[in-house]
C-alpha positions in Angstrom: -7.2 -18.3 -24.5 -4.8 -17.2 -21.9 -5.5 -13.8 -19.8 -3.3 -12.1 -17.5 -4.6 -9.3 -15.2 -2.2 -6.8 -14.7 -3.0 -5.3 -11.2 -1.6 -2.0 -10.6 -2.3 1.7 -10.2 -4.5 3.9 -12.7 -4.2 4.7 -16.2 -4.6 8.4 -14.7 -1.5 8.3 -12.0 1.3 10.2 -12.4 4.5 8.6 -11.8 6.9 5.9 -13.0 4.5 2.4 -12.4 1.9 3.7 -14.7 4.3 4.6 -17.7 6.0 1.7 -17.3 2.8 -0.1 -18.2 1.7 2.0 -20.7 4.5 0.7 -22.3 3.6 -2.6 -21.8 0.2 -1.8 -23.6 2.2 -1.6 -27.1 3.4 -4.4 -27.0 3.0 -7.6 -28.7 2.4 -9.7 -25.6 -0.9 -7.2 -24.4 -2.9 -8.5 -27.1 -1.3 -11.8 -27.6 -2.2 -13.2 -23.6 -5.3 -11.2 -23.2 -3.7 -8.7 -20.8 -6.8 -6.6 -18.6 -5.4 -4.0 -16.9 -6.9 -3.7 -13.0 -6.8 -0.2 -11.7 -6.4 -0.1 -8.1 -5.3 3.7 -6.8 -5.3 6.8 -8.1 -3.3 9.9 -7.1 -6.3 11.7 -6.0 -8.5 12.4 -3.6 -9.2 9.9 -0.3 -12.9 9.7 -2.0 -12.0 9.2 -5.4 -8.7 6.3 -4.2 -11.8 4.4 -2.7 -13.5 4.3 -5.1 -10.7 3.5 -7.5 -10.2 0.6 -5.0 -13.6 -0.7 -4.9 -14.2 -0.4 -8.9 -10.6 -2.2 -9.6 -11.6 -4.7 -6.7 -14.9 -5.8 -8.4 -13.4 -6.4 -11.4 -10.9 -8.6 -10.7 -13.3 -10.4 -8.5 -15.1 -10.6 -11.7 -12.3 -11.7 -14.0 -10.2 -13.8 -11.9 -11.9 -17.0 -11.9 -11.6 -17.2 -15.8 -7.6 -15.7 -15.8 -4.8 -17.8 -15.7 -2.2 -15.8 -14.5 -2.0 -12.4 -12.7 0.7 -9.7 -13.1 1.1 -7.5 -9.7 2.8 -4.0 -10.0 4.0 -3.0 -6.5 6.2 -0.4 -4.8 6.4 1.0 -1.6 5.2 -0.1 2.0 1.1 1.5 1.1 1.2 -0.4 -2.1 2.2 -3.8 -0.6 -0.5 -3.4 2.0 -3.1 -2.4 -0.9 -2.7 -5.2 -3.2 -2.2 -8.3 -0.2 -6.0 -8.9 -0.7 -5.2 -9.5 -4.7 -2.9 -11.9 -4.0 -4.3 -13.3 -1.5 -7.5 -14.3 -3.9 -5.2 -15.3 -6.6 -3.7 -17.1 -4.4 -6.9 -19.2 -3.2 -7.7 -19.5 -7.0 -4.5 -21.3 -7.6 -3.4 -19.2 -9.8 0.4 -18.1 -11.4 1.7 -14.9 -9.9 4.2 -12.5 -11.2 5.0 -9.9 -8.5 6.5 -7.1 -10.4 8.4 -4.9 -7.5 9.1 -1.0 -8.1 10.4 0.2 -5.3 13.2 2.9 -4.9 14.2 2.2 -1.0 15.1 -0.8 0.3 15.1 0.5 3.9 11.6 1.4 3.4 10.6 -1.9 2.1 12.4 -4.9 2.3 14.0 -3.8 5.4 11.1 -2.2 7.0 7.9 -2.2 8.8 6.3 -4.3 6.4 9.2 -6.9 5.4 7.0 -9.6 6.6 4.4 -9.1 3.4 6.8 -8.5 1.1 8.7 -12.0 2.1 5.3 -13.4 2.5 4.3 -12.6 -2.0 7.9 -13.6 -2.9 7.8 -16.4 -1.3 4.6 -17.0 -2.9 4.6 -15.8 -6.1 5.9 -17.6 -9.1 7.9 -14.7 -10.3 9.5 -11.8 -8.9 10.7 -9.5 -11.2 12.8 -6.5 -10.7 14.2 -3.5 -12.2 17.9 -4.2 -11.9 21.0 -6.1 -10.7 21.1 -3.7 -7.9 17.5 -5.1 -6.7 17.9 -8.5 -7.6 21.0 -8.8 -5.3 18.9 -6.8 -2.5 15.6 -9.0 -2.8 17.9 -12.2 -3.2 19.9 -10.8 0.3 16.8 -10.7 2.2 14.8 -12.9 1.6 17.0 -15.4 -0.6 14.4 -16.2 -3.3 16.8 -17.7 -5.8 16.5 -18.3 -9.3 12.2 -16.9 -9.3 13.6 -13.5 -9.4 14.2 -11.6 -13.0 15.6 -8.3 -13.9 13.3 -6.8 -16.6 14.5 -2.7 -17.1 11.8 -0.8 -17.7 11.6 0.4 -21.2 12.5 3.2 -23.2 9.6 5.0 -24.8 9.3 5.5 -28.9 10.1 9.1 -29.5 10.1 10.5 -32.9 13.0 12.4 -32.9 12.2 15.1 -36.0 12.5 19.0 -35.1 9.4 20.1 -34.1 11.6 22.5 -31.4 14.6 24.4 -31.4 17.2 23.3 -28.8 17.8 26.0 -26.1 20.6 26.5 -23.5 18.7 24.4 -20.6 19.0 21.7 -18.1 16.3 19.8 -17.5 15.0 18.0 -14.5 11.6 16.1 -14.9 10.3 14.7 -11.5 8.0 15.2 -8.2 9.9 18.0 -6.4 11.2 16.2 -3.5 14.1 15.9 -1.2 14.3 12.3 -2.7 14.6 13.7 -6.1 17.5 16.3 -5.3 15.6 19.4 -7.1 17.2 21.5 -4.7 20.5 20.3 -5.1 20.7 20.8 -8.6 19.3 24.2 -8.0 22.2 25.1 -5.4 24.3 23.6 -7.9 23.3 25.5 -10.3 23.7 28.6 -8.7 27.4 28.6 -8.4 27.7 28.5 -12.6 24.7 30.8 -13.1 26.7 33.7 -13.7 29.1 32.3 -15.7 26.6 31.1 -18.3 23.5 33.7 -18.1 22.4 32.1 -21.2 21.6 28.8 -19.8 18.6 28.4 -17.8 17.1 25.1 -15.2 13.9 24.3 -16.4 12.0 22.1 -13.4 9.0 20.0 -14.6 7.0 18.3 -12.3 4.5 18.7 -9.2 5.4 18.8 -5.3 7.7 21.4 -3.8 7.0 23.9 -6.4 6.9 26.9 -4.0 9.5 26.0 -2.3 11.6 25.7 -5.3 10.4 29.0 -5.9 11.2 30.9 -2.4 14.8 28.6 -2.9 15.0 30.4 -6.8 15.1 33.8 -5.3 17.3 32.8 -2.2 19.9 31.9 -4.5 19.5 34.8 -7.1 18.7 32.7 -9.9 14.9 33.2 -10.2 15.1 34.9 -13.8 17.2 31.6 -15.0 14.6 29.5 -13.4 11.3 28.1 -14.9 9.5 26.3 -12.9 6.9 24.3 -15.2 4.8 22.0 -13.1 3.6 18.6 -14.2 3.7 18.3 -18.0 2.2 15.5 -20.1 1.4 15.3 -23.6 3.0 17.7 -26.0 3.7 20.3 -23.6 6.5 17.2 -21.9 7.5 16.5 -25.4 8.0 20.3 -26.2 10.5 20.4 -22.8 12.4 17.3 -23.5 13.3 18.1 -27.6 14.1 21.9 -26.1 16.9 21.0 -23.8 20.1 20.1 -24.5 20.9 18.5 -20.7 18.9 16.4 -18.3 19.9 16.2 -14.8 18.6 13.8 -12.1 20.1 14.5 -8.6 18.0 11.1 -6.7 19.2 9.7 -3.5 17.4 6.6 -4.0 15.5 4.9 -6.9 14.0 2.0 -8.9 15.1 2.7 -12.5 14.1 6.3 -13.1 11.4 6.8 -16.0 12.8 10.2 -15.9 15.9 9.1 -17.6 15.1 6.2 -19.4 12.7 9.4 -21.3 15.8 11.4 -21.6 18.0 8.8 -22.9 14.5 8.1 -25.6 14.7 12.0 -26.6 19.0 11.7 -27.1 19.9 13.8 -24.0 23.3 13.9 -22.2 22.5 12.2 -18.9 23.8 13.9 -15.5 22.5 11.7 -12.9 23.7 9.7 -9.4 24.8 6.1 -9.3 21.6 4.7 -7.3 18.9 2.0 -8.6 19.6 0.6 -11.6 21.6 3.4 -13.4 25.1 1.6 -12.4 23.8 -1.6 -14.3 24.7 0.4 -17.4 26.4 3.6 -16.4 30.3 4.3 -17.4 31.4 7.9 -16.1 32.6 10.5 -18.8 31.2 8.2 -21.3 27.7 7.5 -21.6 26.6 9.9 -18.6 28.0 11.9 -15.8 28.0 10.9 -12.3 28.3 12.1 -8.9 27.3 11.1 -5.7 24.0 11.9 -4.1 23.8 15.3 -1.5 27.1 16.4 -3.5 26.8 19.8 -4.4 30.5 20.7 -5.8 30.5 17.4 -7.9 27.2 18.5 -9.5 28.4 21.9 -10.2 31.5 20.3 -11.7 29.7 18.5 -13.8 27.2 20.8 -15.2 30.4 23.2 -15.8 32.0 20.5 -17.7 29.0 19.8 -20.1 28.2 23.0 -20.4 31.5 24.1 -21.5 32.1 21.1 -23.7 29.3 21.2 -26.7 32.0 17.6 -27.9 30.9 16.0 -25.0 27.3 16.5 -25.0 27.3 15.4 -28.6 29.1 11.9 -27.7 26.7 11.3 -24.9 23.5 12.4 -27.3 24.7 9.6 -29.4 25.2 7.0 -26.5 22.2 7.8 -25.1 20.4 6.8 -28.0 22.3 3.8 -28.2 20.8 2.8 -24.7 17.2 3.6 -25.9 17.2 1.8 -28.8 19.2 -1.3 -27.4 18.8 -3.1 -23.8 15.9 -0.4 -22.9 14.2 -0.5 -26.4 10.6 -1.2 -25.8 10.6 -3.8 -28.1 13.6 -5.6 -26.2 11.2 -5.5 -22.8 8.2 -6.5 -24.4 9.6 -9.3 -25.4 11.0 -10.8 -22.1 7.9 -9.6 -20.4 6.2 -11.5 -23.2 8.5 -14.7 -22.5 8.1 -14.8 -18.8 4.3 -15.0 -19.8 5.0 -18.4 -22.1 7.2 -19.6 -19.6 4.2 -19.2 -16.6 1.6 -20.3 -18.8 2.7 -23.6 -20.3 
């Protein structure tokens, strides 16, 4: 029977990898290649990472001789450095290697510091696969991989969209609060319509920042529009996400934000930047809103606009939902992450 150790962070991470391959769990090709997943950081801690590192580390020491093929999740600079020593062994083991790349800079990592390892596991792994056209054109520019490399979008959760909540006047942004994320553009933003609508609020979920989203909150005189939420998981992110009736993502850089892919799963109008893999699919005015990263007016333009236009954020409920439940469906990137597993393994 085939097995496939999926290497990545823990089941207990916050953050995009380990969605994405919770995801993966539900899928048909989990149980159908033996998938293990190997737990190799956690977001905690420098005691608890190590031993995260250590226990993940034994384990696939333990499992790899039997495996046949090995699924790598990496992202940024740290991660490439962390999991060298798991390819590497698979590697001596001879055996196939998907390297499955997240990253959301390409300055940072294929044109950085550590551009040598991240050439060295394309070159040698059997598949590359990445989030977008956007990133397939960057990996193939650097490094000029060819036709190893595939574009797999990460998926779409299942939402059951019944009416546990009533929709309230709010813009949501879900995401670590970071310059990288643009929280505090979309606060500024936000600001200059504020009085115009003091029935519409900014609800920010997610860890970082948080006081100085705060401090920025009363700087601007909007602090008793604000909510500032902190991370949210479970129900209480459910609750959020089937209460608003916007989402807004301001990023300067990315890989295919979760963050959106969860909006368009829940029906939201989609107010984001054209970085990553959101212009794979994005079409201005129709099935989001776009502006250009660090620009302020544009963003207050367009939050004006869809909060003026109830029309419009109807027609982009609907095409968001068409997005979730085609290209980004979870059964849709199961599948090909299923096929890439035949493919390998014959």
């Amino acid at each position: 029977m085939a097995k496939v150790l999926v290497v990545a962070t823990s089941k207990k991470t916050r953050g995009g990898i380990t969605s994405v391959i919770k995801a993966h769990e539900t899928g048909e090709q989990w149980e159908k290649y033996h998938c293990v997943w190997v737990e190799t950081h956690i977001d905690r801690c420098l005691v608890v990472k190590l031993l995260i590192l250590i226990k993940g580390l034994v384990k696939y020491i333990m499992l790899l001789p039997g495996s046949d093929l090995v699924h790598i999740h990496l992202s940024e600079k740290t991660t490439i450095k962390r999991k060298l020593l798991f390819y590497t062994m698979a590697k001596l083991y001879r055996k196939k290697i998907i390297i499955h790349f997240h990253a959301f800079s390409s300055e940072t990592t294929i044109n950085g510091t550590c551009s040598k390892l991240y050439r060295k596991v394309f070159m040698g792994a059997d598949v590359v696969v990445v989030l977008s056209n956007y990133w397939k054109e960057q990996v193939n520019r650097a490094f000029n991989i060819g036709d190893k490399i595939r574009v797999v979008y990460n998926p779409c959760p299942s939402i059951e969209l019944n009416e546990n909540y009533s929709k309230t006047n709010s813009i949501l942004f879900a995401g670590t609060l970071n310059q990288r994320k643009g929280y505090a553009d979309l606060m500024k933003a936000f600001a200059h319509v504020a009085a115009k609508h003091p029935d519409w609020r900014l609800v920010l979920a997610g860890n970082g920042e948080v006081e100085n989203a705060r401090n920025l909150s009363k700087a601007l005189c909007i602090e008793a529009q604000v909510d500032l939420l902190g991370w949210v998981a479970g129900s209480a992110k459910e609750k959020v996400y089937k209460q608003a009736s916007v989402f807004c993502l301001p990023s300067y850089a990315e890989g295919f934000p979760m963050a959106v892919l969860d909006a368009w799963a829940y029906g939201l109008p989609v107010i984001t930047t054209p970085v990553g893999g959101i212009p794979d699919v994005a079409i201005d005015g129709e099935n989001m809103l776009l502006f250009n990263p660090g620009d302020i007016n544009a963003l207050e333009n367009k939050l004006e606009m869809i909060i003026s236009d109830k029309a419009l954020r109807d027609k982009m409920c609907a095409e968001s939902l068409k997005l979730a439940k085609g290209k980004f469906s979870l059964e849709t990137v199961t599948k090909q992450v299923g096929e890439i597993y035949e493919k390998l393994l014959k």
